[in-house]
C-alpha positions as CSV (number, residue, x, y, z in Angstrom):
1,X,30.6,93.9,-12.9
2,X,29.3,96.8,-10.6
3,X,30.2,99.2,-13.3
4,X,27.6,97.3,-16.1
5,X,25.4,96.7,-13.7
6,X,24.1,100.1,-12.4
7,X,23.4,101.9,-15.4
8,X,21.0,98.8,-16.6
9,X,19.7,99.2,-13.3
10,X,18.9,103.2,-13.6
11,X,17.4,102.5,-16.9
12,X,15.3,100.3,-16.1
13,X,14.1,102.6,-13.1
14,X,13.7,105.8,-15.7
15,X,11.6,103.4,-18.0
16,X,9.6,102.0,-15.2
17,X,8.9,105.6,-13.9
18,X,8.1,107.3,-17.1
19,X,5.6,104.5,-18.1
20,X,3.8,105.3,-14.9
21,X,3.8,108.9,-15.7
22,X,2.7,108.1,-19.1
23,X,-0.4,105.8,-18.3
24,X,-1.2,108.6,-15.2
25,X,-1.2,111.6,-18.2
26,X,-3.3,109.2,-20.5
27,X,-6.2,108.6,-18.0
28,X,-6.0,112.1,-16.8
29,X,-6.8,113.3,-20.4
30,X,-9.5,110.8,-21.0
31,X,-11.7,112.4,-17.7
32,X,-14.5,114.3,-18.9
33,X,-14.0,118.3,-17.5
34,X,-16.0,118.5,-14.9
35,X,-17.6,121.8,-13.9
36,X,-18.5,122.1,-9.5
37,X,-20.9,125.0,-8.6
38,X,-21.0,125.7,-5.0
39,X,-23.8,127.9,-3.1
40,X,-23.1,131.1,-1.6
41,X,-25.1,133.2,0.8
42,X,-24.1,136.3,1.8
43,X,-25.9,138.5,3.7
44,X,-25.2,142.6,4.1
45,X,-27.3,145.8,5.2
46,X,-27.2,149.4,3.9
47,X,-28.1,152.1,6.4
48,X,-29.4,155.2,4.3
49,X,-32.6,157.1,4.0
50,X,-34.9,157.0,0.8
51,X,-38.2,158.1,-0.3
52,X,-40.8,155.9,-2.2
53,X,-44.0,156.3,-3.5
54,X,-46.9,154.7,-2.1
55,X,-47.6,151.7,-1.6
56,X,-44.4,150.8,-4.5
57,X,-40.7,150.5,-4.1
58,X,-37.6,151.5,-5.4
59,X,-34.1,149.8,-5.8
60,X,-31.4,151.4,-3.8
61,X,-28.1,149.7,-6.0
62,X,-26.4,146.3,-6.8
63,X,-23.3,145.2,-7.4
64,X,-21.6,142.2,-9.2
65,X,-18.4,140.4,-8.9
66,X,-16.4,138.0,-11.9
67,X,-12.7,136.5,-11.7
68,X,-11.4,134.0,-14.1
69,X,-8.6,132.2,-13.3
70,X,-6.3,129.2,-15.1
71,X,-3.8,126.4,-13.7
72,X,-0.9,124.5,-15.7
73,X,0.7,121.8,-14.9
74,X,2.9,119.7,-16.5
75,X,6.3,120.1,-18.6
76,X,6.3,122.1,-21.0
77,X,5.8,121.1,-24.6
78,X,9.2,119.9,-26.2
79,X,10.7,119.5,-22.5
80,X,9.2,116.0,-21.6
81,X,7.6,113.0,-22.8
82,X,4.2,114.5,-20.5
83,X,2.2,116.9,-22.2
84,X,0.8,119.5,-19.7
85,X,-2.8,119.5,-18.1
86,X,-4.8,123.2,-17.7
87,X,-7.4,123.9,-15.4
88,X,-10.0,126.9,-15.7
89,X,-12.4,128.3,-13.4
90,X,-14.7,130.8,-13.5
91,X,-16.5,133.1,-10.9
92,X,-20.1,135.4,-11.6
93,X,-21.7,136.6,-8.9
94,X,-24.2,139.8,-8.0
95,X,-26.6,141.2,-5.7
96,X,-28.9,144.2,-5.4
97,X,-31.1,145.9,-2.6
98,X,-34.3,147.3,-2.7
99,X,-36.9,149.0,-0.6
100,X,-40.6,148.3,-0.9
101,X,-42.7,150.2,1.1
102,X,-47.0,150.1,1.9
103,X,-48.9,152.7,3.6
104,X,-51.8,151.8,5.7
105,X,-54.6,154.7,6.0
106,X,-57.1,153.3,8.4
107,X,-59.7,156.6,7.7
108,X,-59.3,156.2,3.9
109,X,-59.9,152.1,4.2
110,X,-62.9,152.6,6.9
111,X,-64.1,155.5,4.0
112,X,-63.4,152.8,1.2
113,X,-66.2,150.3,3.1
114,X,-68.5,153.0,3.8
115,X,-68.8,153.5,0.6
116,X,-69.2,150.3,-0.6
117,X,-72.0,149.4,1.7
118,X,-73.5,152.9,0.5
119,X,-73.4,151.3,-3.2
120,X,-74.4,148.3,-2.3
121,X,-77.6,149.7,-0.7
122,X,-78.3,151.9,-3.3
123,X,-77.9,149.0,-5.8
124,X,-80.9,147.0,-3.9
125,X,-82.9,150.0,-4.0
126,X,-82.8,150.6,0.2
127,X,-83.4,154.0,1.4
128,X,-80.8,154.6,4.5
129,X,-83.8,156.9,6.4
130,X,-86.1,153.9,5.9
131,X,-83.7,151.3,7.3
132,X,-83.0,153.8,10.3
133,X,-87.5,154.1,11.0
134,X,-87.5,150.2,10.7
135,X,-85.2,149.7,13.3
136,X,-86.4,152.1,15.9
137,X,-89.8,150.1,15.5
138,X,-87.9,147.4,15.8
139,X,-86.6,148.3,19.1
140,X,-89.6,149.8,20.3
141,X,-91.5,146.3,19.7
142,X,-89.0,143.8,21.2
143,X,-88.8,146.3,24.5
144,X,-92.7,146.6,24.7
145,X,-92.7,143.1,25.7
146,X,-90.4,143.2,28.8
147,X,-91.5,144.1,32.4
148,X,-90.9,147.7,33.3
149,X,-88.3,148.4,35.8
150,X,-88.7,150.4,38.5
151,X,-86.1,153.2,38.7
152,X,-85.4,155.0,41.5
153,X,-86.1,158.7,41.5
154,X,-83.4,161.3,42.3
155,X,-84.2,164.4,43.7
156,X,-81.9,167.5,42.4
157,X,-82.1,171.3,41.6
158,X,-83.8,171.4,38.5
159,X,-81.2,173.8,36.0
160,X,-82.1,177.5,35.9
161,X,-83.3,179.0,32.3
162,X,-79.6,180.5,31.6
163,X,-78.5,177.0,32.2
164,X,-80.8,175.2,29.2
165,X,-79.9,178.3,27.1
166,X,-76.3,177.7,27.5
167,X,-76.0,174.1,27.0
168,X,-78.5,174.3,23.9
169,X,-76.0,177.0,22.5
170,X,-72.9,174.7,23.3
171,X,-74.7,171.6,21.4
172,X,-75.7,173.4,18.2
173,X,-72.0,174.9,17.7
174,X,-70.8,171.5,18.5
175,X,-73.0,170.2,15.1
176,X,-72.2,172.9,13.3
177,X,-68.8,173.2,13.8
178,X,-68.8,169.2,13.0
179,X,-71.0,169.8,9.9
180,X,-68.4,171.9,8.7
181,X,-65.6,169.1,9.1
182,X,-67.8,166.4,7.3
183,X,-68.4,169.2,4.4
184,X,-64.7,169.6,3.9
185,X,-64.3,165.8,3.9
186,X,-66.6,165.6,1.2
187,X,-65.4,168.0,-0.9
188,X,-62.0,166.5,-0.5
189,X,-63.6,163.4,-1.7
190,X,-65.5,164.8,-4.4
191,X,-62.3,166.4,-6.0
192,X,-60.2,163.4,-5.3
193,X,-62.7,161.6,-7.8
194,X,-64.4,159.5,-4.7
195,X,-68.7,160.1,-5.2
196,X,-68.9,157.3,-3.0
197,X,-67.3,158.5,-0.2
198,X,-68.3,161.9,-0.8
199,X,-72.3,161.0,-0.7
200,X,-72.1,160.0,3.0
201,X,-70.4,162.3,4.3
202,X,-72.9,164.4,2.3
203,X,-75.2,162.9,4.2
204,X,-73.5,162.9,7.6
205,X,-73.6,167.2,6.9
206,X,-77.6,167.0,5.9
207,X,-77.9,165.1,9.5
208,X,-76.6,167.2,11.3
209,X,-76.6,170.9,10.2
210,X,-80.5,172.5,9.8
211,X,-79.1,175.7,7.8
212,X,-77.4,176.3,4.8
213,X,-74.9,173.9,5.2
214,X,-77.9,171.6,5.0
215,X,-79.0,172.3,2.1
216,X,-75.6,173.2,0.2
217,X,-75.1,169.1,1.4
218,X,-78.9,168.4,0.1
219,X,-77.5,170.1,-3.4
220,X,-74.6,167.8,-3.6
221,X,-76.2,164.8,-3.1
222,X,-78.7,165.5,-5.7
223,X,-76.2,166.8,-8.1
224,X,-74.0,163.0,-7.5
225,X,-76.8,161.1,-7.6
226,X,-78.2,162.6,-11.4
227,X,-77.0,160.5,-14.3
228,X,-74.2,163.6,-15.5
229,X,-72.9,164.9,-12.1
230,X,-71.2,167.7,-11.5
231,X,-68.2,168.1,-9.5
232,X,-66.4,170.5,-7.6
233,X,-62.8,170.0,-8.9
234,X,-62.1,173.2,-11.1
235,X,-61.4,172.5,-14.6
């Protein structure tokens, strides 16, 4: 009896076992394929030196990474009842650097507003020498009306002739040799295609010079302020 017995008893085990192997292929092939995307952050430095224009940027490199990669599993076909289940991934990633870079001129954005306000004034038809007399009456007017202060007197050596002479010498180079930086200015401004800014420092030169720089300023202004004027970059 033992010798009929165990081989029913090891079929019915293999049958039992490969029907539960059967039914676990089947439902694994009816899934959908489901596709999982995880987020990655990564974050790296460079440490180089570059050069960029102003106020733009430029891209220092990239790089970019794929793999690919496939699973079996299973018997193979011909060498079970199972057929065999395949699982495929794939992998893209890249990343790139870049440098952007903005200069900040504080003399060419305080230049940039001058001139604007110089527009704007010559757009409502003001004349800047006026608006300076209106003020000064200004002044004068509200400071008639308060009490006069008494200010105490202070007795010193009064300065010799040579004195005056030398400190009225010291003043006018001081103007001059300031006329002369506002003239380059302007003709740096002229040539850089700037009228605007070039016009008051134009008129920064006619304020303070009395000579020919004066006048060469006086010529300028003239000359930007005609409908057709000429400038001083060299064709």
């Amino acid at each position: 009896m033992q010798t009929k017995i165990w081989p029913r008893i090891w079929q019915c085990l293999l049958w039992s076992c490969s029907s539960c192997l059967v039914f676990a292929a089947t439902n694994a092939l009816a899934q959908a394929p489901t596709t999982v995307q995880l987020p990655v952050f990564q974050v790296f430095s460079v440490n180089t030196t570059v050069s960029v224009p102003d106020g733009g940027g430029i891209l220092l490199g990239g790089m970019n990474r794929a793999a690919d990669s496939s699973v079996t599993r299973g018997l193979p076909l011909g060498k079970g009842p199972l057929t065999g289940s395949r699982g495929l991934s794939s992998v893209r990633s890249g990343a790139n650097m870049s440098v952007h870079a903005t200069i900040i001129d504080h003399q060419e954005l305080d230049a940039a507003v001058l001139a604007e306000a110089a527009a704007r004034r010559a757009a409502r038809g003001e004349d800047p020498a006026a608006m300076a007399v209106h003020q000064k009456a200004d002044n004068l007017t509200r400071n008639l009306a308060r009490p006069q202060r008494s200010t105490p007197v202070h007795t010193s050596a009064q300065p010799s002739l040579a004195d005056i002479q030398e400190r009225n010498e010291l003043a006018a180079a001081n103007r001059s040799a300031e006329a002369e930086s506002y003239l380059a200015k302007a003709q740096a401004a002229e040539a850089a295609n700037k009228p605007g800014v070039a016009k008051i420092y134009y008129q920064m030169v006619a304020r303070r010079d009395q000579a020919g720089l004066k006048q060469q300023a006086e010529a300028r202004l003239a000359a930007l302020n005609a409908p057709a004027g000429k400038s001083l970059v060299a064709k």
